[in-house]
C-alpha positions in Angstrom: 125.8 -208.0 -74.1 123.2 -208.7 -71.7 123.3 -207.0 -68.4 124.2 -208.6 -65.3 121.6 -207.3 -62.2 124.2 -209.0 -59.8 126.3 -205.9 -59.1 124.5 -202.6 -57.9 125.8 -199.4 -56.1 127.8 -200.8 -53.3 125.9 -199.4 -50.7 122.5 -201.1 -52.0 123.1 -204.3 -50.0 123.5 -204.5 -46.4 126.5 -206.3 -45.2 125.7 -209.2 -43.3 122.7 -210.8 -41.6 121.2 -209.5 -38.3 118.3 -208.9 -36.7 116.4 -206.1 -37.7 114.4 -205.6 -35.2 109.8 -205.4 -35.0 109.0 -205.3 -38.4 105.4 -206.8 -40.1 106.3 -210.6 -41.5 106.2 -210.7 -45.3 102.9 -212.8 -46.2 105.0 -215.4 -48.2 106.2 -218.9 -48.3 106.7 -219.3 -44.3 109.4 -221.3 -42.5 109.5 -224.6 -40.8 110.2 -223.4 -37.5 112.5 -224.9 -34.8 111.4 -225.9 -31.7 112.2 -223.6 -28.9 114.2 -226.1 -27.2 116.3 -226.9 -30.8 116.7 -223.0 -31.5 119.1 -222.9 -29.0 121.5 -225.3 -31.2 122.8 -223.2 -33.4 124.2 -219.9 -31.7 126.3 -222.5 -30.1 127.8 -223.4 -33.4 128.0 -220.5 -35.4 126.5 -217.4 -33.5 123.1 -216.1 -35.7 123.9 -216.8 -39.4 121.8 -217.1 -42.3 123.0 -220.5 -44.7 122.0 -220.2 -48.5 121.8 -223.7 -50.2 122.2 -223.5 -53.9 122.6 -225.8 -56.8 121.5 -227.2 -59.7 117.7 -229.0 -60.0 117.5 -232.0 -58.1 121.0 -231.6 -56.4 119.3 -232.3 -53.2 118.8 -228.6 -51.9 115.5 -229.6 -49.9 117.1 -232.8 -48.5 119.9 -230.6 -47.1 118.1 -227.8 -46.0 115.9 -230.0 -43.8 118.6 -231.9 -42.5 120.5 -228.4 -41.6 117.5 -226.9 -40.2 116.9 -229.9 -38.2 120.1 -230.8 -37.0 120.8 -227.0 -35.9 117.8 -226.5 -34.6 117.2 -223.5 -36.9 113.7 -222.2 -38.8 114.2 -224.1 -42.4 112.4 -222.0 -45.8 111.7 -224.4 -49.2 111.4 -223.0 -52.4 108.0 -222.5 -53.5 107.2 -225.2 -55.9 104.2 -227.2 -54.9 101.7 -223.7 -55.2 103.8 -221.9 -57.5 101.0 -221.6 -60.4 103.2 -220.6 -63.2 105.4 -224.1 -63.0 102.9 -226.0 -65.6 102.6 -223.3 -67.6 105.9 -222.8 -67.8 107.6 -226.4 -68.7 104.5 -226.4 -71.3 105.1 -223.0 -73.2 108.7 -221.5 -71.7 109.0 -218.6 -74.0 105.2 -217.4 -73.3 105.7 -217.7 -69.8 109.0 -217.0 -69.2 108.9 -213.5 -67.5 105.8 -213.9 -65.6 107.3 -217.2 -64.2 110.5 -215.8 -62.8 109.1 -212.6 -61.6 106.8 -214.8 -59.5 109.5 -216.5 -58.6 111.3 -213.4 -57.5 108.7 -212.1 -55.7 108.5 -215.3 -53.3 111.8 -215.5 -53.0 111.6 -212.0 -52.1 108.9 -212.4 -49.3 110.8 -215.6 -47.8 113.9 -213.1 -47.5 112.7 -210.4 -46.0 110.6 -212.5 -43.2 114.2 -214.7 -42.3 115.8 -211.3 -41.7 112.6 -209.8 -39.9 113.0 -212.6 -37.7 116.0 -212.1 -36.5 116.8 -215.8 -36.1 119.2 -218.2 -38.0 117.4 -220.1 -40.8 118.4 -221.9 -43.7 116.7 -221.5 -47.3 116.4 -223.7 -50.0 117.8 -221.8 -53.1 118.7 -218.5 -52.2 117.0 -215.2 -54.1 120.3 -214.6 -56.5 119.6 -217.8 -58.3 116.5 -216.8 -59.7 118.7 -214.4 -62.0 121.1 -217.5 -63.2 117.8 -218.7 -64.6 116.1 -215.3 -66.1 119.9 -215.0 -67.7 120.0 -218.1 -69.6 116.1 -217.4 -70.5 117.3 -214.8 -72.5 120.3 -215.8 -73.9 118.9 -218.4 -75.7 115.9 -216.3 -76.5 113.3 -218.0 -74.3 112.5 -214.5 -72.5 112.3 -211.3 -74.6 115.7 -208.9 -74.1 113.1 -206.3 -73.2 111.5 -208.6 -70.6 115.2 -209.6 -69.4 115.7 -205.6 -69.1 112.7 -205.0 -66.8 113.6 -208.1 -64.3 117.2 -206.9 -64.1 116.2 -203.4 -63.0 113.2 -205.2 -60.6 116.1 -207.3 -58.8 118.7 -204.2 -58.6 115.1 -202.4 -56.8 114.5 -204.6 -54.5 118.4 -205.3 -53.7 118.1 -201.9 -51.7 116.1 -204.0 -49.3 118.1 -207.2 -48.9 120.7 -208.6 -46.3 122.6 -211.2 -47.8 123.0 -214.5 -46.7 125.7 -215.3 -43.9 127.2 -218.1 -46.5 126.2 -219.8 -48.9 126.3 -224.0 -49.6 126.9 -225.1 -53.6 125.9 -228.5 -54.4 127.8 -229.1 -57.3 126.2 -231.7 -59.4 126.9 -232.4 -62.9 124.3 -231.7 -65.6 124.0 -235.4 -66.6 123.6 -236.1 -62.4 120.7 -233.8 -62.0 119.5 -235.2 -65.3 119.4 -238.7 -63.9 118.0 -237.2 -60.1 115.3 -235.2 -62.6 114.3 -238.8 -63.4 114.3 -240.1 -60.1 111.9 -238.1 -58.6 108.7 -238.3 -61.5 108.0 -234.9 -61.2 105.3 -234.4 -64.3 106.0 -230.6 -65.0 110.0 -231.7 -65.4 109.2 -234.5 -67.4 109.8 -232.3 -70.7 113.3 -230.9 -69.3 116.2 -232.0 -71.8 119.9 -232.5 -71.0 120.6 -229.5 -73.3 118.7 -227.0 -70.7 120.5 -228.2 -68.1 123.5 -228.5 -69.9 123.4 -224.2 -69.9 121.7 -224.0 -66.0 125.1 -225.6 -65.0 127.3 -223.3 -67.4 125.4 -220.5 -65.1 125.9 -221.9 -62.4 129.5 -221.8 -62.7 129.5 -218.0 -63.5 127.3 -217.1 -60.9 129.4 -218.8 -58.1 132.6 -217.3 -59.5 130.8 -213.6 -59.1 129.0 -214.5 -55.9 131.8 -215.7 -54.1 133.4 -212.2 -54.4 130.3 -211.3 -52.0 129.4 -214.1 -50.1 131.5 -216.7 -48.6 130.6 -219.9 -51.1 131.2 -223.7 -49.5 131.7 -225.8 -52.6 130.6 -229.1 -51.9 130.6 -232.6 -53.6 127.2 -233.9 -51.8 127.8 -237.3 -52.7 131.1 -237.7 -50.2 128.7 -236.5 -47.4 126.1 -238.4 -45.9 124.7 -237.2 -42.8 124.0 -233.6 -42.0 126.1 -233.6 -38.8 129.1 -233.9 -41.3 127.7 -231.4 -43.1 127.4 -228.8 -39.9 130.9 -229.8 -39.3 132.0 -228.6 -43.1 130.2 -225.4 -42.9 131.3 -224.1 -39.8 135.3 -225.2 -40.6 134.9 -223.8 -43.5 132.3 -220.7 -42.7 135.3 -219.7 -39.6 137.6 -219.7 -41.8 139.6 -216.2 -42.2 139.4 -216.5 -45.6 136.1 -215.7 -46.1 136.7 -212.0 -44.9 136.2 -209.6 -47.8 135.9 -206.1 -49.0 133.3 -206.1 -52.1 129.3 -205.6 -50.6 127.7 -205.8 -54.2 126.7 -208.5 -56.5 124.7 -207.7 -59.9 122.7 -210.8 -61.3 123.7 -209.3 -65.0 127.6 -209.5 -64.6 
């Protein structure tokens, strides 16, 4: 079985998002920052919190997290996608560049993390830093990244978990494999050009076993993002649903390889 880097020693993540005070800003993918006058917005709402926006490609993470940041008034980070230098290389030869791709992808993630929390102010991210490992998992499953490759990431991530806060909650998009297929199409991206329903097909079958382990960690919103169209109804959903007692829980770990 392959291991799971989701679910370190307990006491490897920190339990909740705050500010942590003067540190150096990690030199990575940097936010859209809120306007002094917006930033006030969102303690009003929800106090400081950190919102994760997950889901499937071409669910409409960006759109969201733009519409989030700016209607809360709150520093907004994309996924690295428009300088990541493996992404060709990658939808051309997968298995080659498999590894080098996602611990790239990792390592940005990694830098956008760490400057949200150095911060000290509420943000929102486009695809949150645990997804990279739904993606490294299903690599080597169906042998598109070496087991010995997989091995070496999975340790990286539970290394570099030490140093993480995790997000205050986290937003799912849940779209269908055949509706990010069709959104894949929409948006005449070259490098996806080559991406087949089969791929996708698995992403989502991921997808669904990382929110079930996650949400044992981190309060998850699942959403339909069709039956919401603006992001004030989204604001609305999140914070009814993020101040919601049911969200309190015990467990502080999550291993990527469970």
């Amino acid at each position: 079985m392959l291991p799971d880097p989701l679910m370190p020693p307990a006491s490897s993540i920190d339990s909740g998002f705050r500010p942590a005070g003067r540190h150096p800003l990690a030199d990575g993918s940097g936010p859209t920052v809120a306007s002094p006058a917006k930033r006030a917005v969102a303690p009003d709402v929800f106090g400081n919190i950190f919102i994760g926006i997950a889901g499937m490609i071409g669910a409409g993470k960006s759109t969201l997290a733009k519409e989030l940041g700016d209607h809360l008034g709150i520093d907004t980070y994309y996924e690295p996608v428009a300088d990541n230098e493996y992404l060709t290389d990658f939808y051309r030869d997968t298995a080659r560049y498999s590894f080098a791709m996602q611990v790239y992808l990792l390592n940005r993630r990694f830098q956008q993390h760490q400057e949200i929390i150095w911060r000290g102010r509420s943000a929102v991210q486009d695809r949150t830093i645990y997804e990279d490992s739904i993606f490294a998992k299903m690599l080597a499953k169906t042998g598109l990244m070496d087991e010995r490759d997989y091995r070496t990431y999975v340790q990286l991530f539970r290394n570099m978990s030490n140093f993480m806060c995790k997000p205050s909650v986290i937003v799912f998009l849940d779209v269908s494999p055949e509706a990010s297929a069709d959104r894949i199409r929409m948006r005449s991206r070259d490098v996806e050009s080559k991406i087949e329903l089969g791929y996708l097909q698995a992403l989502y079958d991921g997808y669904q076993e990382f929110i079930e382990s996650i949400s044992k960690v981190i309060p998850v919103i699942r959403i339909d993002y069709e039956k919401f169209k603006t992001a004030g109804e989204m604001a609305e959903v999140i914070k009814r649903e993020y101040l919601d007692a049911s969200f309190l829980r015990r467990v502080t770990a999550f291993d990527p390889a469970r």
